[in-house]
N, C-alpha and C positions, 0 to 999 in steps of 0.2 A: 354946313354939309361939306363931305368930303366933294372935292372936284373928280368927273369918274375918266377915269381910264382913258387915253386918247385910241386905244389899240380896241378894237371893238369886235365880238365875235363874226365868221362868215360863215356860208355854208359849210355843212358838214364835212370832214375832208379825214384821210389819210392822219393817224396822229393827232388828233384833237384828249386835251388832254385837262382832266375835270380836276380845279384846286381849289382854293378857298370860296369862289365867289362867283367865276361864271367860266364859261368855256370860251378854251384859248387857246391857240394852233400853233406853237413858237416858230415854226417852221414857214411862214408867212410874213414874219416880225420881216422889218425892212431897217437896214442903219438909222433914217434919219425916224421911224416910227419906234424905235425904240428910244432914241435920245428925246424925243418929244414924250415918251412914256415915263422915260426917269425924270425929264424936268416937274412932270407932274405931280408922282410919285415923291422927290425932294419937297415941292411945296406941298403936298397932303402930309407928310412926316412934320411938320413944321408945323400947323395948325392942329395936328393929333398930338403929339408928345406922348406916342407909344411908348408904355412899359416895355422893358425888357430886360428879363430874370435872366441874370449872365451868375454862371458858371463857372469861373476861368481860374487857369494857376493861381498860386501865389505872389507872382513874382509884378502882376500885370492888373491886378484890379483899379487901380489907380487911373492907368492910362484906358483901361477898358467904360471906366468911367467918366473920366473926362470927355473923352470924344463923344459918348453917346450926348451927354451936355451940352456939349460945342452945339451936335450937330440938331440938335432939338427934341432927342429921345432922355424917357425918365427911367436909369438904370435903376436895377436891382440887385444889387452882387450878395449870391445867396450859398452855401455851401455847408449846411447845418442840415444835413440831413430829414429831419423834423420839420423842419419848417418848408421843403422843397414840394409836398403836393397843396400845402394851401399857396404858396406862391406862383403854383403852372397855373391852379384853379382861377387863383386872380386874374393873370395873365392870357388866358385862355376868356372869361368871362367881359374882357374890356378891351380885346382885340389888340393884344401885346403878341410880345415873342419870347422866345428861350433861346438861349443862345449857349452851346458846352462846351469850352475847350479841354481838350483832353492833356491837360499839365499833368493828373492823376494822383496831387500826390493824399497825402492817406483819407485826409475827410474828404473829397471830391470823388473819391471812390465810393466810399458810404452816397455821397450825394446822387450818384451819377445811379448805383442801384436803385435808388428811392426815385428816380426820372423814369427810371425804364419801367419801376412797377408801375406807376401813377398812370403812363401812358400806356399800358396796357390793360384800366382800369376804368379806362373812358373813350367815348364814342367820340368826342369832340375834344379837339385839346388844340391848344395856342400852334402853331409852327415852330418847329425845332429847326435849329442851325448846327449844325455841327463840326468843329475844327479840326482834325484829326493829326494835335500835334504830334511831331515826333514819329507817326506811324513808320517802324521799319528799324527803329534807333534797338529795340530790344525783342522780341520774341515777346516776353508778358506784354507790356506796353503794344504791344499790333493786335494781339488775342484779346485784351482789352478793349478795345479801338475798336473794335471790328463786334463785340456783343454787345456796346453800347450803342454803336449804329443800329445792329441789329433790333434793338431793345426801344429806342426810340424812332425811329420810324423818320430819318429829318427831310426836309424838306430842301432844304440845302445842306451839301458837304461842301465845305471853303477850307482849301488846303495852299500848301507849296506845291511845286512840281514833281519835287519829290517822295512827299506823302500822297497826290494823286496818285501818280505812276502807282507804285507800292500799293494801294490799296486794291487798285484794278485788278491788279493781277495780271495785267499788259506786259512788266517789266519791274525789277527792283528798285526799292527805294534806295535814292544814293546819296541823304543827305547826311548830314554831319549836326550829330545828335539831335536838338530840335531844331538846326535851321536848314534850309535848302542845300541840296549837292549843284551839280553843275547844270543837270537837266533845267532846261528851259522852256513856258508853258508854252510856248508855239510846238514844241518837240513833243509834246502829251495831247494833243487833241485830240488824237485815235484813243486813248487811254480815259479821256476825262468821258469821253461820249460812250464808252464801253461801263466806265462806271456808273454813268446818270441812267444809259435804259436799263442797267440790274436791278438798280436802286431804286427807279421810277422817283428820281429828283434831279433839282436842277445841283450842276457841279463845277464851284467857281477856281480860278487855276490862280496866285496870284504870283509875279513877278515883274520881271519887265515890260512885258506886253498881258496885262490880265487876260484869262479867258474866263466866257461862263458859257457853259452848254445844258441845255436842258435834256431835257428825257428823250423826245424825239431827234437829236441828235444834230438840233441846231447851234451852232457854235460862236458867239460872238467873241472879237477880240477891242480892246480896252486898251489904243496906246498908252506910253511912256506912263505903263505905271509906275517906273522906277527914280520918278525926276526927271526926265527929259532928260535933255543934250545938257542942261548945268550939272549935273549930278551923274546919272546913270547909276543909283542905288548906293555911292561911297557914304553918303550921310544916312539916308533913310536907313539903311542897314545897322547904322550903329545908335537908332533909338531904341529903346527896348521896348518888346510889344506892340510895333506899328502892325503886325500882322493878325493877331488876339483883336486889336482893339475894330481893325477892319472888317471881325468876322463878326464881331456883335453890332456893327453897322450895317452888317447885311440882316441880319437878324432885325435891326429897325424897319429899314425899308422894306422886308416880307412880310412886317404883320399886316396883319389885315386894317388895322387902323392907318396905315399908309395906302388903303386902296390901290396894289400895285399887285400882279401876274409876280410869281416869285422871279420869273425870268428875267422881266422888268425890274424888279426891287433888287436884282443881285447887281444888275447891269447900274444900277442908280448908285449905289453905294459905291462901287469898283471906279465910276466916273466920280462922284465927288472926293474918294480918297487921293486921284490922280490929280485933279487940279488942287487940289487943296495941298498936297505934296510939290506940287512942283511950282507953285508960288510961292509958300514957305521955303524951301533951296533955295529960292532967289533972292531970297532977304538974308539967310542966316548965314552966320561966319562958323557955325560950329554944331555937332549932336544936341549939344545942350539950348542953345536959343533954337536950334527945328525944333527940337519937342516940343517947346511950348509956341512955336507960330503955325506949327500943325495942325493944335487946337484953335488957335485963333483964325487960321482962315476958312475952317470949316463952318468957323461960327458965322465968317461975314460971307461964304459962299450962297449968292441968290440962285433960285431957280433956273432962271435964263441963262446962269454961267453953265450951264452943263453941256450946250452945246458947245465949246469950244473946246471938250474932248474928242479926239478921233475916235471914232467905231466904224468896225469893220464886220461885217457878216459874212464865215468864212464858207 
């Protein structure tokens, strides 16, 4: 049996807010009850090995695989139109997740319409993750971006700062085609929490300082996502896909087979991508040995190391 939740309902309050499993107030979540919620969450993901039907570019399936591997999730990388509503049904039926990145190119367009009818065709369906690369890079690609959200309903949006921002409607997107602009996610949490109550989901930020904020407009940050003080983003920046691969980790950690509040399962992933990155910097002399110690420390990351991410509840 799944170990349950350390974050436990209280009386009824202000913001109480109904998701997979039971009622939950994120507005109450405390630092170290959230980091005691993802250590949990990490070992329920570990004992489950959630499916999770990933979606993602071309460019990234690989790495979007591997990591859920590493991390003790059984990917799916599906993008055959045809085959995309028996695979939510599975997923939805065994307490997986879905995970879409918006790469868009021509069959994950087919794919992404056959997501959006499917979940519009069912009462219950698995938890959507949604990465909205690129949003702001082009006019089609944002009108895109924006009916697939609409159409899937996700439960998490996990962007850059610059695809936040841009989505919100706070401010423009000012990255540089699909990778981040200069905005940094400490500078969007007015934006990110503007997009989570429209959206009625939780909304993860990732960069230097990760943020995730839920619906009710509580905002947690996720030091040194970027490497710490050895790095500050020079390497992780130049693996391809350490962003794609981070969203269908959150996708692990939100399904319900991970037994975790989505706010908890976003915040669980965001802390083991940071230690798991910023232990690989410290071993590797270059892009190419971090990619692959990436994976490997994700793989030897225990439960118990979670605490030794900073979180802050802003």
């Amino acid at each position: 049996l799944l170990e349950p939740l350390l974050l436990t309902p209280r009386a009824p309050a202000r913001g109480f807010w109904i998701r997979q499993r039971r009622l939950f107030d994120p507005t109450m979540a405390s630092a170290a009850e959230l980091s005691s919620g993802a250590e949990t969450c990490w070992r329920n993901l570990r004992k489950a090995n959630p499916l999770v039907m990933a979606m993602t570019n071309r460019v990234t399936p690989q790495r979007v695989a591997d990591v859920l591997l590493a991390s003790g999730a059984s990917p799916a990388m599906i993008d055959n139109p045809d085959e995309v509503p028996e695979f939510a049904d599975m997923a939805t039926a065994i307490g997986g997740a879905i995970y879409v990145n918006t790469g868009l190119h021509a069959t994950q367009v087919s794919a992404a319409d056959a997501l959006t009818a499917w979940r519009g065709s069912r009462d219950k369906t698995a938890p959507v993750v949604v990465d909205p690369v690129g949003y702001g890079a082009t006019p089609w690609r944002s009108s895109r971006i924006e009916e697939i959200i609409a159409g899937v309903k996700p439960l998490v949006v996990k962007g850059n700062a610059s695809e936040i921002l841009g989505l919100s409607g706070v401010g423009a997107a000012d990255g540089k085609g699909v990778d981040a602009g200069s905005t940094q996610p400490l500078q969007c949490v007015e934006a990110a929490r503007a997009l989570a109550k429209r959206l009625d989901c939780v909304v993860a930020v990732s960069g230097s300082t990760d943020i995730v904020v839920g619906p009710c407009g509580t905002a947690v940050a996720i030091k040194d996502g970027n490497g710490g003080e050895g790095d500050r983003g020079k390497m992780l920046t130049r693996v391809t896909g350490t962003g794609c691969a981070l969203g269908a980790l959150v996708a692990a950690t939100c399904a319900p087979a991970s037994g975790a509040e989505p706010l908890v399962g976003a915040v669980a992933a965001h802390c083991a991508f940071t230690l798991a990155g910023r232990r690989a910097v410290a071993r590797a002399r270059g892009p190419g040995e971090l990619s692959t110690l990436l994976q490997d420390e994700l793989h030897l990351l225990e439960p118990e190391h979670m605490a030794e991410v900073e979180i802050e509840v802003l």
